[in-house]
Legacy VTK file of the C-alpha trace (Angstrom):
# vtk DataFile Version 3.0
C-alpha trace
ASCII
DATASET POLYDATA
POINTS 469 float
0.000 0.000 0.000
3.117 2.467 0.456
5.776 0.338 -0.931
6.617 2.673 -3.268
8.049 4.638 -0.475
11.061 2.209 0.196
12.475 2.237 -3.847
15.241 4.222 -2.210
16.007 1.541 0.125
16.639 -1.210 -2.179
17.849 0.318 -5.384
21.596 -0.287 -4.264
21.250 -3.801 -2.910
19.616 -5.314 -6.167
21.801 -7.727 -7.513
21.666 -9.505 -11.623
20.202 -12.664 -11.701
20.026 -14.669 -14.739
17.597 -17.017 -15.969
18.199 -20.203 -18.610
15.490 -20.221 -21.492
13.918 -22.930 -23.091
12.171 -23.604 -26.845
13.976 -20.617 -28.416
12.798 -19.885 -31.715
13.217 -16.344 -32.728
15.998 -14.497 -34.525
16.267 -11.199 -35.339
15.654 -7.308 -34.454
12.677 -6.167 -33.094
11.434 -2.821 -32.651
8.257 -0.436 -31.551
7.082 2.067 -29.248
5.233 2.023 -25.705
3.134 4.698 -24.414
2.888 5.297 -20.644
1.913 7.928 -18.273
3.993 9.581 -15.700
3.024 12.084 -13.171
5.295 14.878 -13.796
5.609 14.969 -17.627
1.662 12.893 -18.695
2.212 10.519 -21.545
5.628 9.872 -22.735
6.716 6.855 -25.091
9.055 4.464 -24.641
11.242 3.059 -28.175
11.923 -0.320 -27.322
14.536 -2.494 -29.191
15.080 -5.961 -28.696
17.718 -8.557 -30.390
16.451 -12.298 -30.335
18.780 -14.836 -30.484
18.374 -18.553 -31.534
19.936 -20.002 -28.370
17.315 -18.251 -26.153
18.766 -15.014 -25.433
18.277 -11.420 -26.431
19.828 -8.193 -25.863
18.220 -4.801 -25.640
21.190 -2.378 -26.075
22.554 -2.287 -29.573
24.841 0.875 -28.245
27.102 -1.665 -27.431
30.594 -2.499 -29.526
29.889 -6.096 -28.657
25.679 -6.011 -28.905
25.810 -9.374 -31.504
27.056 -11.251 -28.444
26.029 -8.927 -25.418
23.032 -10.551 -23.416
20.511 -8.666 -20.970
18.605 -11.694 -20.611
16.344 -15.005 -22.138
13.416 -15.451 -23.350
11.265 -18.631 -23.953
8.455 -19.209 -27.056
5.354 -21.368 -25.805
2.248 -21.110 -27.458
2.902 -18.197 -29.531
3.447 -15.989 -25.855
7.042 -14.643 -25.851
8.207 -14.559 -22.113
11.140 -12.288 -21.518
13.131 -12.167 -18.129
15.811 -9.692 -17.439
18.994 -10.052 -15.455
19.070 -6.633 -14.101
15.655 -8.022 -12.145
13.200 -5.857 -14.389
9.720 -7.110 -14.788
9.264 -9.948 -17.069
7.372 -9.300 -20.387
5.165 -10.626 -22.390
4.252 -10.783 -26.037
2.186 -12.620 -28.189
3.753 -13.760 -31.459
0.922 -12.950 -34.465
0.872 -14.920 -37.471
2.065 -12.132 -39.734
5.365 -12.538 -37.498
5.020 -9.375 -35.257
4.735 -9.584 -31.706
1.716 -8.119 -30.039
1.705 -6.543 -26.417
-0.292 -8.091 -23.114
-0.666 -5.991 -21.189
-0.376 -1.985 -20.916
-1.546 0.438 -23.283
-1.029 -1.581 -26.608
1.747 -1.856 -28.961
3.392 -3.538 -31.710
6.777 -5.151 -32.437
7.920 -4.797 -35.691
11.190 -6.958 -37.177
13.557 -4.508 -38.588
15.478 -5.613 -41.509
19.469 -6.267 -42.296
20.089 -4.582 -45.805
22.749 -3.645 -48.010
21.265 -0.460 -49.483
18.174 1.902 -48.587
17.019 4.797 -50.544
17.715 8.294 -50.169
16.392 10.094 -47.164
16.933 12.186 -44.369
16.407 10.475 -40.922
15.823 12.704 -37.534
16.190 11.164 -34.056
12.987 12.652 -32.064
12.163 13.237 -28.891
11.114 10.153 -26.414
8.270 12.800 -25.367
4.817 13.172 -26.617
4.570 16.277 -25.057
8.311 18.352 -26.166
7.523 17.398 -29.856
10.797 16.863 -32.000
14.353 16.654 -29.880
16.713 19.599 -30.307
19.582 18.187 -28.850
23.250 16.894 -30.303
22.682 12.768 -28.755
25.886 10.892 -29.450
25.614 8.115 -31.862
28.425 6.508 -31.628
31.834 8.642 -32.832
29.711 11.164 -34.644
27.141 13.600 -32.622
24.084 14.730 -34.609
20.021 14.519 -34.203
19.742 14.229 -38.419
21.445 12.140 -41.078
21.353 12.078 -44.752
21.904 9.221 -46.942
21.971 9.707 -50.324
21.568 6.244 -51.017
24.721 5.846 -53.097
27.167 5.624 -50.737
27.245 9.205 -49.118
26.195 10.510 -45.689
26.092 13.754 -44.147
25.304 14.765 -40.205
25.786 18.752 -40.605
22.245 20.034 -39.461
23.339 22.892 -41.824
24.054 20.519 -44.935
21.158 18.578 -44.367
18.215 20.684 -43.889
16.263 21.348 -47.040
18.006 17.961 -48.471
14.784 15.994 -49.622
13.637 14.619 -52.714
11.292 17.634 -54.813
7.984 16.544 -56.517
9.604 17.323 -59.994
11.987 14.803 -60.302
13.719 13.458 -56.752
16.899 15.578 -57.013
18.697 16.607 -53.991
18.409 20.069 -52.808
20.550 21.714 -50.182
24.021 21.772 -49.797
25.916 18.321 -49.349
30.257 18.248 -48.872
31.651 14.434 -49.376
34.441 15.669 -47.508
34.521 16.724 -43.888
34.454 15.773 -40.017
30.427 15.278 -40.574
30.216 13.717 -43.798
31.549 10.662 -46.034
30.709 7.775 -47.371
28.900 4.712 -45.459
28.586 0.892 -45.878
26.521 -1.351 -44.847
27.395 -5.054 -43.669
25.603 -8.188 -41.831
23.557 -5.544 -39.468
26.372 -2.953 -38.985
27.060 0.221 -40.957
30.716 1.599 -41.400
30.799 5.134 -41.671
34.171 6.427 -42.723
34.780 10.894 -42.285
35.661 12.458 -44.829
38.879 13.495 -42.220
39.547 10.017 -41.845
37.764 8.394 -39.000
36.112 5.355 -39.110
33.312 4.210 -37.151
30.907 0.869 -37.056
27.707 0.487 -35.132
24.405 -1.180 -35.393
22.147 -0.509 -38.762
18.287 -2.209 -39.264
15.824 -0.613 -41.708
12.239 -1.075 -41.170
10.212 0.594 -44.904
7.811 3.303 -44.868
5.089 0.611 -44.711
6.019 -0.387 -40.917
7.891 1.687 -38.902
9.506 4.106 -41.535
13.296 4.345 -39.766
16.510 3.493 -39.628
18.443 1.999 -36.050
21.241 3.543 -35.767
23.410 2.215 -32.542
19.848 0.768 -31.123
18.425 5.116 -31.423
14.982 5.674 -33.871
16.005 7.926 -36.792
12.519 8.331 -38.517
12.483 9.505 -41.931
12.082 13.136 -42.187
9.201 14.662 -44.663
9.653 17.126 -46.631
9.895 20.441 -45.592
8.004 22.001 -47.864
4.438 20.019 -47.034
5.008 20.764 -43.734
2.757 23.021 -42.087
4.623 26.675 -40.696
3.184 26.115 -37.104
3.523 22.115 -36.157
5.421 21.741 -33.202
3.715 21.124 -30.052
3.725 23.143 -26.746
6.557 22.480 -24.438
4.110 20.932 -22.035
1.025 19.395 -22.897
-0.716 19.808 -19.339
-3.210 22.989 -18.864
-1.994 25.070 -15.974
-5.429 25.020 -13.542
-3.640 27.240 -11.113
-6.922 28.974 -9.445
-8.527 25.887 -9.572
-11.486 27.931 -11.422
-14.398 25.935 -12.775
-13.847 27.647 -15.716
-11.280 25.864 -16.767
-13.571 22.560 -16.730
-11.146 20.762 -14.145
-12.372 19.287 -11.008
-11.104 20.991 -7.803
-9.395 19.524 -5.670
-12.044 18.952 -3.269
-14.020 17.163 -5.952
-10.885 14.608 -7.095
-10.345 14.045 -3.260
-14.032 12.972 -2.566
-14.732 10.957 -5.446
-11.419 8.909 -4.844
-12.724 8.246 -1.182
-15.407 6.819 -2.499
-13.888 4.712 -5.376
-11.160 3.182 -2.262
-12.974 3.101 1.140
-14.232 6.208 2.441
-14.804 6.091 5.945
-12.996 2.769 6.101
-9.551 4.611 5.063
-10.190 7.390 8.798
-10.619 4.215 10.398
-6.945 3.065 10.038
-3.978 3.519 13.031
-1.541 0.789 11.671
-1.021 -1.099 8.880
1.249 -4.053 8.516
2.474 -4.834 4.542
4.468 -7.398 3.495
5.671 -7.905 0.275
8.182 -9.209 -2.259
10.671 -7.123 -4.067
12.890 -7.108 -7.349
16.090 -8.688 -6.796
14.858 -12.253 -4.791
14.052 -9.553 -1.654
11.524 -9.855 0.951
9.755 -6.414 2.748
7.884 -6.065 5.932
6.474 -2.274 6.315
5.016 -0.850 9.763
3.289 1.869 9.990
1.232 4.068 13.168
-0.212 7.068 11.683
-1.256 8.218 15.230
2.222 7.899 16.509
4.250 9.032 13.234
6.391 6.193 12.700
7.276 3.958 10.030
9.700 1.050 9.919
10.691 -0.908 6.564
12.752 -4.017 7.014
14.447 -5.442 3.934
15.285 -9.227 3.163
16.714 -11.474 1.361
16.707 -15.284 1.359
15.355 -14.860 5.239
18.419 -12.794 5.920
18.264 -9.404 7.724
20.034 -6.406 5.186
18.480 -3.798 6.154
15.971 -1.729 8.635
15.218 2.400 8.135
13.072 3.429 11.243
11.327 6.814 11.651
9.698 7.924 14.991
8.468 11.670 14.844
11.622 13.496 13.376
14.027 10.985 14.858
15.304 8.327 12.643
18.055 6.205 11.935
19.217 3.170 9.239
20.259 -0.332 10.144
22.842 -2.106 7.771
24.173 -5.632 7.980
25.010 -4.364 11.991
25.323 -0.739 11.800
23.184 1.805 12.969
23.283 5.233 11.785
21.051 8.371 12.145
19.137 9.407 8.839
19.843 12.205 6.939
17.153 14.946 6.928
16.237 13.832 3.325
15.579 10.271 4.421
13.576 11.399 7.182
11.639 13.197 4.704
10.960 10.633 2.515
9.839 8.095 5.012
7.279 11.037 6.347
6.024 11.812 2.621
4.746 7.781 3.049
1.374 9.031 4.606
0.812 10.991 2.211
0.840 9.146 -0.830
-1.486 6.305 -2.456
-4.290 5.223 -0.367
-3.215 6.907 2.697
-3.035 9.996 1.781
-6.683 10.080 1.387
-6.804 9.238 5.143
-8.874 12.797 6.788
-6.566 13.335 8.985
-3.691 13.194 6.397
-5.549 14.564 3.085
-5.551 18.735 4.547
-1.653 19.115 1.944
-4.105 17.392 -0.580
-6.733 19.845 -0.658
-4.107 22.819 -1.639
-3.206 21.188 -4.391
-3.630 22.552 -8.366
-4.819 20.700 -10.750
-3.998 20.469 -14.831
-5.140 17.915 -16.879
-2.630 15.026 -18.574
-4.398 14.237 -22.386
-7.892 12.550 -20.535
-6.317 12.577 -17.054
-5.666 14.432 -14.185
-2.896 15.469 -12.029
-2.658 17.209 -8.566
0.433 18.776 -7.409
0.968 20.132 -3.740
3.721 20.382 -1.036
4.539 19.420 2.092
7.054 22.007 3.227
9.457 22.006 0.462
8.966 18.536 -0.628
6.725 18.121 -3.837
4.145 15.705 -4.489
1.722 14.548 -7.214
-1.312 12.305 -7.520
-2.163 11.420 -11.384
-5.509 10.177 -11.382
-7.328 8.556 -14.334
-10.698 10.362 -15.983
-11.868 7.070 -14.343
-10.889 8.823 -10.672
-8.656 6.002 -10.362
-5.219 6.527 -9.035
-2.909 5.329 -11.357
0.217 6.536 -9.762
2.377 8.888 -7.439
5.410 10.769 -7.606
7.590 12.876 -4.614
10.303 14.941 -5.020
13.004 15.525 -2.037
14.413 19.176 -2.468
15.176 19.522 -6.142
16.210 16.034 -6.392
14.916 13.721 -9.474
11.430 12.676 -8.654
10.497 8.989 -7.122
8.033 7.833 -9.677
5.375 4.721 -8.311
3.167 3.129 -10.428
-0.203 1.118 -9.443
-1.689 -1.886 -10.572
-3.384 -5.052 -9.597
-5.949 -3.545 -7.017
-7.389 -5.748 -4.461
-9.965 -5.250 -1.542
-10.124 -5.795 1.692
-12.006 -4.871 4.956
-13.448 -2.066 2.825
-10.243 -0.729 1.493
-9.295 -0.753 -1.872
-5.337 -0.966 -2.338
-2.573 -1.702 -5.651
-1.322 -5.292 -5.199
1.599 -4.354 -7.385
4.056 -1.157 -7.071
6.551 -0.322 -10.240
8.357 2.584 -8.957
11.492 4.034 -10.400
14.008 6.852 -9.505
14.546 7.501 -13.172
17.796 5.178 -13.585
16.315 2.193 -11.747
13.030 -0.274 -11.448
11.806 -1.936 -8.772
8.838 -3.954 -8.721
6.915 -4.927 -5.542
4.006 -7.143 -4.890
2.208 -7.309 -2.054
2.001 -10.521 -0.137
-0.221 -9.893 3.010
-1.384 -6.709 4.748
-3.148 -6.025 8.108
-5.023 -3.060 8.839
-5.046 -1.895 12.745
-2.508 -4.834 14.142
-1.533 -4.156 17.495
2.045 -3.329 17.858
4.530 -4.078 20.975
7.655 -1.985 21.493
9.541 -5.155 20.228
8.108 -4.508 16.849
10.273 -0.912 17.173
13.581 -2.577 18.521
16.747 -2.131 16.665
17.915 -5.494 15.754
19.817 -7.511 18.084
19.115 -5.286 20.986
LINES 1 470
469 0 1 2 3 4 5 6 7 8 9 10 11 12 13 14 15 16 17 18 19 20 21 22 23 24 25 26 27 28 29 30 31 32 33 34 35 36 37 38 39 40 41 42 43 44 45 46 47 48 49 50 51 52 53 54 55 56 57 58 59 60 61 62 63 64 65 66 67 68 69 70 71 72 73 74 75 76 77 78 79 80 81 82 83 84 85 86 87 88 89 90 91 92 93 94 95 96 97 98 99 100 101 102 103 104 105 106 107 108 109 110 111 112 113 114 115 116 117 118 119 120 121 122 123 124 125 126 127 128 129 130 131 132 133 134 135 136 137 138 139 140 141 142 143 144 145 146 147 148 149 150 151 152 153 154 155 156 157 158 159 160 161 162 163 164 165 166 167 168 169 170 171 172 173 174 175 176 177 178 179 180 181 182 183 184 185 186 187 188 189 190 191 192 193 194 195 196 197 198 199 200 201 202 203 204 205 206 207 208 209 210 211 212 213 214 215 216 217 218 219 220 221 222 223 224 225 226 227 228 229 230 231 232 233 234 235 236 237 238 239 240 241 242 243 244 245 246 247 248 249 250 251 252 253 254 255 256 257 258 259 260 261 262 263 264 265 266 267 268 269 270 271 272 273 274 275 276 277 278 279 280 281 282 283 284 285 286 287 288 289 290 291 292 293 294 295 296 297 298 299 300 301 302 303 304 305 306 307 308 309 310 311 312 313 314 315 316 317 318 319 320 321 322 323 324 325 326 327 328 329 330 331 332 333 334 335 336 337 338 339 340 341 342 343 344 345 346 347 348 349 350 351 352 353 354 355 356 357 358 359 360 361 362 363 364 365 366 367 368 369 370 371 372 373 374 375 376 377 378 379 380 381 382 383 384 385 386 387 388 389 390 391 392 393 394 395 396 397 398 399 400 401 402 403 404 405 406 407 408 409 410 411 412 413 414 415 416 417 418 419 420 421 422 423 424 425 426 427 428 429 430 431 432 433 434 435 436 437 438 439 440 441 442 443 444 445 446 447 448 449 450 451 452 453 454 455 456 457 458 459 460 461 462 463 464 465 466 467 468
């Protein structure tokens, strides 16, 4: 129920398991995009790449010098379902393998897999690597790709290549007769000639460097790119049938700062009651403790206390039955167990374990709900988010057009948000709660699923002790 609140205690002590497949059957590149909401930024898409391999692996970064042999994990084909399992301890995935050979999502917010092709030539083009974000429209930065830095690259399907924003804008094929306008130099530290191998492109500079990375085409009938070093460079339209005004606003959420019902936004008020209602209501003021066990990425086991009445909150990590790790908050006082030594917390950590209460279904607890209630609200394409504080620590409820909450995020000083995701929900004594937690600091996952939880256990002061004492 407020797992999501300990990501920060197990992100460091996750450890790379492996796992052997079985029936392997696929071989080749695969490639597609995943939309997903987050709280801070609405819906963003995800560019997925994934290498099969006919002994039952697959890799997933083709940024790699050795990504023909590099593994992230296996995979096994049964029944035309395509089960992936990572060793960094991500969440398994599934696909379904369709019979025109692409493989289907199962779960999410649909999306397809298509195979991207080796070849030996493609036709002219300009390709632009875009932006990851729905909402920022087209990417203006310089990403690396490999020894050459540039967001745009022209083949001119005879050999040549170009990366000079400067030399490649306004190089397209015309409606007259598909001749090449724009200026284009053979010669140079951005340009030169290319060719492609057994999935690999060789780029040599017109100054003399060399450089090889990964090359797939997919054709203007699928996905309409080239994969370059496992980045998306989609094929770039012509300028000139391009609209003057087509780029999106920075941010695609609408500012509700007065809360006005002008804006056609519910206040917060309005989100707060109907979400009562949706996950307990009165059942949620009844709670004073709450007991949650639970299993976590990495072959890790979690038992979370917590008394609102009293303000504290313990977390006690696992794994295999031994004892890692215990963070323990009592008012403002706190302090971190680790394999025998005890610490005091850092101001930050004490933070963070306070912000629990205030997140997922406990922060729609009355007597923890007032920091909700002076929150602003802006919409997220059909959603909703509300963003308050607590002191000078940020939060955010988004909240589907369904008043469901489909995730939380919390932000320590100006530190990269926490980011939790819900799923799975369950009920019990009254209480609606997410079985599952996918949270993420924005460089690592952890999953968590809820084994057990007890509303109003009694505790003891043993339950509070500091191990081995």
């Amino acid at each position: 129920m407020k797992k999501n609140l300990f990501l920060f205690l197990c992100l460091f002590i996750l450890k790379t398991f492996s796992v052997n497949a079985q029936s392997p059957t696929l071989n080749g590149v695969y490639v597609g995009a995943e939309l997903y909401n987050t709280p801070f930024n609405g819906m963003q898409i995800n560019n997925i790449v994934i290498s099969f391999r006919p002994d039952g692996t697959f890799n997933n970064q083709l940024n790699q010098a050795d990504w023909k042999t590099k593994s992230s994990g296996s995979y096994t084909l049964k029944n035309s379902v395509v089960q992936l399992v990572f060793k960094n301890g991500d969440e398994s995935k599934k696909y379904k393998l369709a019979a025109n050979g692409n493989l289907e999502s199962t779960a999410g917010i649909k999306h397809t897999l298509h195979k991207v092709k080796k070849v030996s030539t493609i036709p002219e083009g300009v390709y632009e690597k875009r932006s990851a974000s729905t909402s920022g429209g087209t990417g203006t930065g310089m990403p690396a790709v490999g020894a050459f830095s540039s967001d745009l690259i022209y083949f001119d399907g005879k050999g040549n290549f170009s990366t000079d924003r400067s030399s490649v804008v306004g190089v397209s094929g015309d409606a007259a007769g598909g001749t090449v306008g724009g200026k284009f130099e053979k010669n140079g530290k951005t340009s030169g000639s290319y060719k492609l191998g057994d999935g690999e492109i060789t780029l040599t500079f017109g100054n003399g460097n060399i450089t090889r990375q990964s090359f797939f085409y997919s054709p203007p009938s699928e996905e309409d790119l080239v994969l370059i070093n496992g980045e998306f460079y989609f094929r770039k339209e012509d300028e000139k049938e391009k609209p003057v005004a087509t780029q999106r606003p920075a941010n695609n959420a609408k500012s509700n700062s007065n809360n006005s019902p002008a804006t056609g936004l519910p206040a917060p008020s309005g989100l707060l009651a109907r979400l009562r209602a949706q996950y307990g209501g009165e059942n949620i003021d009844k709670l004073t403790t709450v007991r949650e066990t639970a299993t976590l990425t990495g072959n890790m086991q979690m038992i979370a206390l917590t008394d609102i009445a009293r303000s504290r909150f313990r977390a006690e990590v696992r794994q295999n039955g031994k004892l890692l790790l215990v963070k323990q908050l009592d008012g403002n006082e706190g302090w971190q167990w680790l394999n025998g030594t005890k610490k005091p917390l850092t101001q930050d950590e004490k933070d963070e374990l306070s912000l629990s209460q205030y997140q997922g279904i406990l922060g729609l607890h009355k007597k923890l709900s007032s920091y909700f209630l002076t929150g602003t609200v802006s919409a997220s394409g059909d959603d909703y988010i509300i963003t308050f504080y607590k002191g000078k620590n940020k939060l955010v409820y988004l909240i589907g057009n369904d008043y469901s909450i489909k995730g939380n995020a919390c932000s320590i000083n100006p530190a990269s948000p926490n980011i939790s995701v819900y799923k799975d929900f369950t009920k019990t004594s009254g209480i609606t709660y997410p079985c599952t937690t996918e949270s993420s600091d924005g460089k690592n996952k952890l999953v968590s699923n809820t084994t057990s939880i007890e509303f109003n256990p009694v505790f003891t002061d043993d339950n509070w002790k500091t191990p081995g004492s």
